[in-house]
N, C-alpha and C positions, 0 to 999 in steps of 0.2 A: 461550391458543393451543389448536387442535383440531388435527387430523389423527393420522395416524401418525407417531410418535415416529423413527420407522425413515427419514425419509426426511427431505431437506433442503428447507426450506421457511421462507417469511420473512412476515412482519407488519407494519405498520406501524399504529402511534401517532401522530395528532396532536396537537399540543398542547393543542388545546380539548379532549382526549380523557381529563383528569384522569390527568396522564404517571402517575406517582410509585405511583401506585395501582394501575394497571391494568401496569404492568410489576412491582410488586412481587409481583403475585396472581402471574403468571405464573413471576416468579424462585422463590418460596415451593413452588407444587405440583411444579417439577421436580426431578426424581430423578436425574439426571444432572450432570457438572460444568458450575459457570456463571461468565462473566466479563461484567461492568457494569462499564458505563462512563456517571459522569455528571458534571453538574459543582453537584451538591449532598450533602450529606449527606444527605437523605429516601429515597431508597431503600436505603440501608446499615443505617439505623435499624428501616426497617419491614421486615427480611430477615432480616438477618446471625444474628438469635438463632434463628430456623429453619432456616437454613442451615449453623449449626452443630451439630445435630444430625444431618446428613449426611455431611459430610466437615467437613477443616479450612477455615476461612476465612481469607484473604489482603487485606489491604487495602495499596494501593498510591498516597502519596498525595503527591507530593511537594514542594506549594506549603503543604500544612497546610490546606486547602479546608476549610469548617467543623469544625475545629479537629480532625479524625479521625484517629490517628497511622497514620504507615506501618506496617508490621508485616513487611512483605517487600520485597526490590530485585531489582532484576533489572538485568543488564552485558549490553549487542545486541552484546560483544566473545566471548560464550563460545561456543565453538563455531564462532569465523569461522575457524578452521585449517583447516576447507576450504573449499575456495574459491566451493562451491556457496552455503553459507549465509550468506559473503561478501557472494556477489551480489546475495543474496534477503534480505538487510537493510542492505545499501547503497539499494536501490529503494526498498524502505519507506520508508526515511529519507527522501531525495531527495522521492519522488514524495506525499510527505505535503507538502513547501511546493508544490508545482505543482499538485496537487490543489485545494490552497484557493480559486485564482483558472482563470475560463476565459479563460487568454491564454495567450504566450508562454510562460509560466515552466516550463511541462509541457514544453517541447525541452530547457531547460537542466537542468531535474530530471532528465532521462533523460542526458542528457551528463555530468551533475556525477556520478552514478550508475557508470558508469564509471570514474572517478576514487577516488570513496569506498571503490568495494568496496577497490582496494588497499592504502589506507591500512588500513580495518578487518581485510584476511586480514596485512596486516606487523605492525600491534600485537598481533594475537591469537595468531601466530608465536611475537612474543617476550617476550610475556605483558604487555606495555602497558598502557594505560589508554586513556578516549577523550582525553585531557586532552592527548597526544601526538598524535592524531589530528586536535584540531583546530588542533595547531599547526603542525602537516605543512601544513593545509587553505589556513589564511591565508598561505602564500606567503611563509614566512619564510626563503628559502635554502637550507634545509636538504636536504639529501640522505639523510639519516637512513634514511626507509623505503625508499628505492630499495638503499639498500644490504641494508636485511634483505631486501626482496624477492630480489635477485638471488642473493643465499647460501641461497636454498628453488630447489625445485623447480621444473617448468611448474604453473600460470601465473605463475609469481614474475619472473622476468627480462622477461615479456612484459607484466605490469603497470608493471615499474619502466620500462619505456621509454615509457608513456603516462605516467607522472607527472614522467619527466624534459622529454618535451613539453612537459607544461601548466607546467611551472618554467619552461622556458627560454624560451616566446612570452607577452609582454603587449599582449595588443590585446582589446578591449574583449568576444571570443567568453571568454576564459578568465578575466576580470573576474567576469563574469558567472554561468559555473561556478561561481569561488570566492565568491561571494557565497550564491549555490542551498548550495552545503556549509555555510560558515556558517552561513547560516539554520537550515538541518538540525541544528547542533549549541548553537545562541542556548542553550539549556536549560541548559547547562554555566557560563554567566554565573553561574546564582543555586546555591550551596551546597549547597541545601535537597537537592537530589537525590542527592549523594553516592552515586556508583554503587558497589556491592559490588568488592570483590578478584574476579579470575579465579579460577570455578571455587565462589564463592559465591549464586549466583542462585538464584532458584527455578525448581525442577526445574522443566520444563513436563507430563513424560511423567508424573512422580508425581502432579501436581496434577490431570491428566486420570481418571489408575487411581484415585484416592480419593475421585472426585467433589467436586473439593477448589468454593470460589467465592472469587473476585478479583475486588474494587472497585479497578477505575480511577477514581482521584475528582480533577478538576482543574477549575479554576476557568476562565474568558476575563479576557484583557486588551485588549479594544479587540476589533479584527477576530480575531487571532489567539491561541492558546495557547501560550508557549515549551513545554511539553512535549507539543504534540502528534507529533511526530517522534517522539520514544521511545515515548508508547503505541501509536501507529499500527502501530510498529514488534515491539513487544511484542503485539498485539492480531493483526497478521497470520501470526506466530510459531506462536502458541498454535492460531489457525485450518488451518495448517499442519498442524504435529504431530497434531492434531486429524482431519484430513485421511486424513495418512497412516498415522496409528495405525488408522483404521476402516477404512482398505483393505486392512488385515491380517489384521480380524476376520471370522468368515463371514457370506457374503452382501456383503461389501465397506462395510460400515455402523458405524460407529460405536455399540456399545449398552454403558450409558446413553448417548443421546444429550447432544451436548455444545450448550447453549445461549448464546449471544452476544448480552446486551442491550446492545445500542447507545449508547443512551440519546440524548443530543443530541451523535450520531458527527462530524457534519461540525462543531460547534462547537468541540470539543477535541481530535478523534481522527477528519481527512480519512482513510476506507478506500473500497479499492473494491469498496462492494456490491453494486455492478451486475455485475462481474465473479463475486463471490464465486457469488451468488446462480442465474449463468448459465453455472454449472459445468455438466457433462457426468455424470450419473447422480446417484443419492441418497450423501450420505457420513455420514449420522445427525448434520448439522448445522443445528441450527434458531436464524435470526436475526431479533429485532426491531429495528427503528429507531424512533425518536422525532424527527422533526424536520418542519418545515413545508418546503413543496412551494417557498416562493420562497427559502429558506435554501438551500437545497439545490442551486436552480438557480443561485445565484449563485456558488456556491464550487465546485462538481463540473461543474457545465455541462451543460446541458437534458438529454440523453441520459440522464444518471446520475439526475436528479430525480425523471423518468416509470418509469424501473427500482426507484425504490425498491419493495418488497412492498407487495404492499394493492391495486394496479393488474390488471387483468386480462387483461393481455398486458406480458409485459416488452420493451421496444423495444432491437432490435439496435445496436449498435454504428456499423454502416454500413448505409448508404442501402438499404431496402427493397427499394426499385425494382429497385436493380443487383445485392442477394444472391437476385432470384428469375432473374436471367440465371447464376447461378453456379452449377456445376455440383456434388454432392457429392462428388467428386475433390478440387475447388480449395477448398471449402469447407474439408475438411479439412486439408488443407497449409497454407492462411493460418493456420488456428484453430494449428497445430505452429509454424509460422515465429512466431507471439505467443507460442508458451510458450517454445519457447530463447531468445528478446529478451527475453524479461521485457517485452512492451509488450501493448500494447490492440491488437486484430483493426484496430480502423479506421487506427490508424497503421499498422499494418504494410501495411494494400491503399494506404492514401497514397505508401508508400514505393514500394510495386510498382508500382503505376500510373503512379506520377510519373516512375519508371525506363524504364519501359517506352511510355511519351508521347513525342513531338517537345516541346522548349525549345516557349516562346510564340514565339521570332523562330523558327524554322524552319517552325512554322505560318503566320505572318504571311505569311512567305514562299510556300510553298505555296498558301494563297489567294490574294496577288494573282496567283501563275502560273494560276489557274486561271482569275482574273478576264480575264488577259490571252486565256488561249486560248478564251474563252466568247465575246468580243468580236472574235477573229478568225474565229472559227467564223461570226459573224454576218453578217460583212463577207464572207465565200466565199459564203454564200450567197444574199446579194444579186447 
């Protein structure tokens, strides 16, 4: 990688581009903390002993992925006692199964989302586990969280009355929901990952100040990875904190800059690096990807594949055409209405637009009135 270190800025690696190699040079000469993500042993191998000459190293492995033991856990429960980081690792979660496919499943991730955060701010309340969480999920009767919910604070009582909704209506919208949540927590099936007690994880903020590096190492099974929800989840965390730690430092930057190899992201670990990457100002975060252009397009959906770095324009969100009619008044207000939603700029002008449109039958409407009065106009003037 070239540039300044100081400023955010992304790469991409193809795969005929000898991965393994040309991301290890990269992970090797940086001096800053690094987090990898791949689904082999070969770049762990060709790093970890230079990398531990800089900070500590983390590996984080939890199917046993060529045979590389874990060394550290991490619980997406610590820290959900407020309700903010709640919400912002309920979406993680969520928006990593909807991510993987360009359909539907991106409405129900965002709804199921909604529901999860509650369950993850009522176990971290009352010091839980997910193992309670996902039993809340599947629609087992229980009343459990609503009742810790309602014994907290705002938003506790106004969470438990969304989760006593989705208890009490079965029709095929909360089906649906509950199935997006499951998904999101399938990982919890296999043992292997034995998430830490509350209040044992790994630091995120220490791992940053020591230039510490963490391998994400997880294998595929078929289309999908059971743990890509947790690293997804874990991997946006860390980008976070990473975030917000360099918006403290002077000049608003992160130094050492903090670097994110990807590796084959959308194969184990759906993020959004279209979004990441079309952040607002520099935060001393520099990201490679490794993945091929028709991977990409088929699990993120065309917008996100031409955003990946290495392109020489990153293509917005929403149609061209109609952000050069937008004025930078509106421009900014959508880009804020996307950061309180936690959603994407295009869903949200969907949202606006579709609010702010006549129904299809009131147009319908509306045209034949105009067909009728176009045709009476005709007839006056004969």
């Amino acid at each position: 990688m070239t540039g300044n270190h100081n400023e955010q800025q992304g790469t991409r690696i193809t795969p005929k581009d000898g991965t393994a190699s040309r991301l290890a040079s990269a992970i090797g000469r940086h001096t800053g903390p690094v987090l990898c993500i791949a689904t082999t042993r070969d770049v762990f191998e060709l790093t970890s002993g230079v990398r531990a000459r800089r900070g500590p190293v983390h590996v984080f492995n939890p199917d046993g992925t060529g045979g590389v033991a874990s060394t550290v856990r991490w619980n997406p429960l610590d820290g959900c006692q407020d309700p903010a980081t709640a919400i912002r690792r309920a979406t993680a979660f969520t928006e990593s199964v909807g991510r993987r496919r360009a359909d539907g499943t991106s409405f129900w991730a965002a709804k199921a989302s909604d529901y999860l955060r509650a369950c993850f701010y009522a176990a971290a309340t009352e010091g839980l586990d997910l193992t309670h969480v996902a039993r809340w999920v599947t629609g087992d009767g229980s009343t459990e969280a609503e009742q810790i919910l309602n014994a907290t604070g705002a938003p506790g009582p106004q969470w438990a009355a969304q989760l006593t909704e989705l208890r009490d209506e079965a029709n095929m919208a909360t089906r649906s929901i509950r199935m997006t949540m499951s998904r999101a927590l399938a990982f919890l099936a296999n043992p292997a990952p034995a998430l830490p007690a509350p209040g044992q994880s790994l630091d995120l903020e220490a791992f940053l100040r020591e230039a510490g590096t963490l391998y994400l190492i997880g294998g595929t099974r078929g289309e999908d990875s059971p743990v890509a929800p947790l690293f997804a989840c874990l991997a946006g965390e860390l980008h976070h904190t990473a975030a917000l730690a360099g918006s403290r430092m002077p000049g608003g930057r992160l130094d050492p800059p903090f670097l994110m190899a990807l590796g084959e992201a959308t194969q184990i670990c759906p993020l959004p690096v279209s979004s990441w990457l079309d952040g607002s100002g520099s935060t001393g975060i520099q990201i490679i990807t490794i993945d091929g252009e028709a991977q990409s397009r088929e699990r993120q959906g065309r917008d996100v594949a031409h955003a990946l770095p290495g392109r020489q324009q990153v293509a917005k969100n929403y149609s061209t055409r109609l952000a050069t009619r937008i004025t930078p008044g509106v421009d900014a207000r959508l880009r804020q209405l996307a950061l309180a939603r936690h959603r994407r700029i295009s869903h949200v002008l969907d949202e606006v637009l579709n609010a702010a449109l006549p129904t299809t039958a009131d147009l319908l409407t509306e045209m034949a009135s105009l067909g009728s009065d176009e045709q009476e106009a005709r007839h006056g003037r004969r």
